[in-house]
C-alpha positions in Angstrom: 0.0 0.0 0.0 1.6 3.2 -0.7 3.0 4.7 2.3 0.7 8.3 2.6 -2.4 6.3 2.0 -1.4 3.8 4.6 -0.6 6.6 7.3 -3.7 8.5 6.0 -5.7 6.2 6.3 -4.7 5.3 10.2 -5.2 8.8 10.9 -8.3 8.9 9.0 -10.0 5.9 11.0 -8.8 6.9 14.3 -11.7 7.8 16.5 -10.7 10.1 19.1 -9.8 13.2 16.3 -10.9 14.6 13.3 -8.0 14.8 10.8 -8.0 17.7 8.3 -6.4 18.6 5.3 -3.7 22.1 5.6 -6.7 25.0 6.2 -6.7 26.9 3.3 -5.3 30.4 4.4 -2.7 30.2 6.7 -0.9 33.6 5.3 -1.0 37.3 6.0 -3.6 38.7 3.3 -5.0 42.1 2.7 -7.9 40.3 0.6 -10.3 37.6 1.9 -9.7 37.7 5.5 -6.3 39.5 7.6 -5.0 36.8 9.0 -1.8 37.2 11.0 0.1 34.1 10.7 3.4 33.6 12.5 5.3 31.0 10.9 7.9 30.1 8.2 11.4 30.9 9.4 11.1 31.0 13.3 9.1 29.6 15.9 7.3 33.1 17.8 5.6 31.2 20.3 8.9 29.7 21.6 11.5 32.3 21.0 9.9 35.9 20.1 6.7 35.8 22.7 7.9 39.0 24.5 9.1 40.8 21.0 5.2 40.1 19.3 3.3 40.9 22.3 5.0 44.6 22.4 4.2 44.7 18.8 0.5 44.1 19.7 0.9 46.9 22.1 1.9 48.8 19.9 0.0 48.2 17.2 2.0 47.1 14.6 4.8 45.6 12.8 7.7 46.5 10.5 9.2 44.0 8.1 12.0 44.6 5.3 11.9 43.7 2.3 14.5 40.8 2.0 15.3 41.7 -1.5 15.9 45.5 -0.6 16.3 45.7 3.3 15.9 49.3 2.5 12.2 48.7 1.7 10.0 48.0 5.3 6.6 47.8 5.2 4.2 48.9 8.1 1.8 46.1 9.0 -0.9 47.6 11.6 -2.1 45.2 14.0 -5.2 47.3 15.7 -8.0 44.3 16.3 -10.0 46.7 13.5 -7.6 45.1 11.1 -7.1 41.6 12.3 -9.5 38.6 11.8 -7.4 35.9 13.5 -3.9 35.3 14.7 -2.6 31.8 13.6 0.9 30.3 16.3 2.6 28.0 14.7 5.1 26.5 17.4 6.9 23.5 18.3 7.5 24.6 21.8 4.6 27.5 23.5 6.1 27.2 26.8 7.8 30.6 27.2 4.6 32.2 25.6 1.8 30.8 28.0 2.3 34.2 30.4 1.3 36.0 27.7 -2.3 34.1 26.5 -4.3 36.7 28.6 -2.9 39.4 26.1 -4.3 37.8 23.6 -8.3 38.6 24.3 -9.7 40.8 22.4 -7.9 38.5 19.2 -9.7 35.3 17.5 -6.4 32.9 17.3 -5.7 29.5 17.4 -1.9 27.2 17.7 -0.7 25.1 15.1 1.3 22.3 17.8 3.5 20.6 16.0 4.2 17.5 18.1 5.8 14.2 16.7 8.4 11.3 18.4 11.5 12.1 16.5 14.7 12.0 18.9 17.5 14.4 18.9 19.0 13.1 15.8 16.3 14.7 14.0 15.0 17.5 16.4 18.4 18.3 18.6 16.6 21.5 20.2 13.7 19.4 21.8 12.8 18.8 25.0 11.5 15.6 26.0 7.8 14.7 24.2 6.7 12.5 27.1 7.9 14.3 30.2 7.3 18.2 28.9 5.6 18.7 25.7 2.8 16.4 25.5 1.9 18.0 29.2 2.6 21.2 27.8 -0.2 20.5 24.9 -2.5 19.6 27.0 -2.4 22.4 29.7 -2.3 25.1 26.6 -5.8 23.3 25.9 -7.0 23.6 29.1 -6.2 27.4 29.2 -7.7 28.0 25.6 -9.8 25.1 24.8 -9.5 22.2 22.7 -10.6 23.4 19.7 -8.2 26.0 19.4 -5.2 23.8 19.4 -5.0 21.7 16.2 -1.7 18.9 16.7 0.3 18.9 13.9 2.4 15.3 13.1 4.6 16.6 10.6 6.8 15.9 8.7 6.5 12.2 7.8 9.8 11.5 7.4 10.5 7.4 6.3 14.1 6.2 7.4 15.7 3.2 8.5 15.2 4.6 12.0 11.8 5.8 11.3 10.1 3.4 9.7 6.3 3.5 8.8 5.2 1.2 11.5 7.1 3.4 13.9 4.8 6.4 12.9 1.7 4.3 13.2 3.1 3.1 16.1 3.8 6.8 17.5 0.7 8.4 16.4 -1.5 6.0 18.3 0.6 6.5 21.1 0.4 10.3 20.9 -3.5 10.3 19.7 -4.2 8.2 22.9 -1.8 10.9 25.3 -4.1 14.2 23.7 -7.4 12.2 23.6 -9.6 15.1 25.0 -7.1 18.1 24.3 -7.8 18.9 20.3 -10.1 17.9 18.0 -7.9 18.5 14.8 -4.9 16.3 13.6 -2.8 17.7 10.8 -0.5 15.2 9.0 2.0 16.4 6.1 5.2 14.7 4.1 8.4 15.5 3.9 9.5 17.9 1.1 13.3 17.3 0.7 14.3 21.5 -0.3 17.8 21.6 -1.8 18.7 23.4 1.5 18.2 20.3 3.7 19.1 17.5 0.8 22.1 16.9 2.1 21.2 16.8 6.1 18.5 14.3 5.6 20.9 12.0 3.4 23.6 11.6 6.2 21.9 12.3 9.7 24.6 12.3 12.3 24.0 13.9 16.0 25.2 16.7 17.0 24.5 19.0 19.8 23.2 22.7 19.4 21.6 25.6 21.7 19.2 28.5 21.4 16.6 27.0 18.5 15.3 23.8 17.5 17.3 23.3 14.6 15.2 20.6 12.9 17.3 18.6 10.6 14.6 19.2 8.1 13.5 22.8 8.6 14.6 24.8 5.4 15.9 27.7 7.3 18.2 25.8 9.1 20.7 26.0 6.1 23.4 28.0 8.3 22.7 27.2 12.1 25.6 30.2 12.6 23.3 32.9 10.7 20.1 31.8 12.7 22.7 32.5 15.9 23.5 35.7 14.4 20.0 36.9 13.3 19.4 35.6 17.0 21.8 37.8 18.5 20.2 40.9 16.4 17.0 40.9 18.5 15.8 43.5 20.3 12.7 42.9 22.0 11.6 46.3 21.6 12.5 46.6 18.2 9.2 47.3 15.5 12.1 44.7 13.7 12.4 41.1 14.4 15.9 41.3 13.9 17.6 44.5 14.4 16.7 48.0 14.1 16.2 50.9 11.9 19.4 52.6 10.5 17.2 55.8 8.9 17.8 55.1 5.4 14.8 52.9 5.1 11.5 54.2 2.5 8.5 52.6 5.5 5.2 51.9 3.6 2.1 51.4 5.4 0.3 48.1 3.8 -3.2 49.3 3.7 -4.9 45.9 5.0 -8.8 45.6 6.6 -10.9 43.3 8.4 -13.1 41.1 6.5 -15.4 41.2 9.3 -18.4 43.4 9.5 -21.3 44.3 11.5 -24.6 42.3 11.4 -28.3 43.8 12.2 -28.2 41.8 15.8 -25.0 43.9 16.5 -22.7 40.6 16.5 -19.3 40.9 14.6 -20.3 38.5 11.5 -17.8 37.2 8.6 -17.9 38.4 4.9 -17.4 36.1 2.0 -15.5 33.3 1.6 -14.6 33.0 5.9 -16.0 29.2 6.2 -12.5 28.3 7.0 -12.1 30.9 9.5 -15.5 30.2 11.4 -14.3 26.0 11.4 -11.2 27.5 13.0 -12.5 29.1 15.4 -15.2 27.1 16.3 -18.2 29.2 16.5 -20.1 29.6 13.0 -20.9 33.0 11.7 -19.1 35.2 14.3 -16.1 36.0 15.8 -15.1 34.8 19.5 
């Protein structure tokens, strides 16, 4: 049986969760609905909690162009421009103080949770002892259906064969029976930055990020130090600060959301994903 279908399909039968395809916006867009989605190269929740909850203060963001870094674009982040906040994180520990800031936002987590050991995910605390405990107090603090477990990537190896996933994922389905309603299952892509990591995995130990073997901005674990070591907190920058010479454009970006007669805050067109996500059908929580 081809492997996917054989995975899928144990996900697909398994009782206790609902497995879903990747939602269909996940991005920041200006068009269908503002979703703020804090993903791709970094892991907020775990490393940049204090940093994006003095941008919410705030009220916005700037981010440079990484083709021109003289190009930074203002992204406001009022709750008149923001539908839902999407946390994609390995490891929300160092951002639970911070939930209660979060109120007057729809959002949700993306946990990405899996059995891989520290040949693969060197920068991971233990799954048993801290971060299956960890998903499930984060659902008891913002509900089940708010936290969607991501296993992912499938990765098949010699040391990670496909009865060890089934194997795994039961094991883990059983362990968050109760905490999430959503499982999220996705292959590896092998990018040409990881190609040569994932053909000769050898163990090695690193500090200050997860440095997953098959995360694509992992390519140079010294930069990520060094783009590390550029933080400032209380920069309107993730990494780094303004030197002057930058052009800052405002992105003009609005809520989808708009009034209804009753005087609840009801979803425009094409929001069914949104109101799945979040839970409550045909308004925002």
């Amino acid at each position: 049986m081809n492997v996917k279908k054989k995975i899928w399909n144990l996900l697909k039968n398994r009782g206790t969760m609902n497995p879903v395809k990747e939602p269909a916006i996940m991005n920041v867009t200006g068009r269908l609905l503002m979703i703020l989605s804090g993903r791709k190269r970094t892991d907020v929740p775990a490393f940049y909690g204090e940093w994006f909850i003095n941008r919410l203060r705030d009220g916005s963001v700037l981010v440079r162009n990484p083709v021109n870094p003289k190009q930074v674009s203002k992204i406001l982040l009022s709750r008149e421009n923001i539908d839902c906040i999407v946390f994609w994180t390995k490891n929300p520990e160092n951002f639970m103080k911070y939930l209660g800031e979060l109120k007057e936002y729809p959002f949700y987590f993306q946990f990405t949770l899996n059995g891989y050991g520290k040949d693969i995910e060197p920068g991971m605390p233990d799954k048993k002892k801290e971060l299956i405990p960890l998903f499930q107090e984060l659902s008891r603090k913002i509900g089940k259906e708010r936290v969607i477990w991501r296993y992912d990537p499938v990765l098949i190896s010699k040391d990670y064969s496909i009865e060890w996933h089934i194997h795994t994922f039961e094991s883990m389905a059983e362990a968050l029976e109760g905490y999430t309603k959503q499982a999220v299952i996705s292959f590896l892509d092998i990018y040409r930055k990881i190609k040569g990591r994932m053909e000769q995995i050898q163990p090695r130990t690193m500090t200050g990020s997860h440095f997953c073997r098959y995360c694509y901005a992992n390519f140079s674990p010294a930069q990520v130090e060094a783009n590390r070591r550029m933080h400032d907190p209380e920069s309107p920058l993730l990494c780094g600060r303004l030197t002057g010479e930058e052009r800052i454009t405002v992105r003009e970006m609005k809520s989808a959301v708009r009034p209804a007669d009753d005087g609840q805050m009801r979803l425009g067109f094409h929001d069914a994903e949104l109101m799945r996500l979040t839970g409550k059908p045909g308004r925002i929580i």
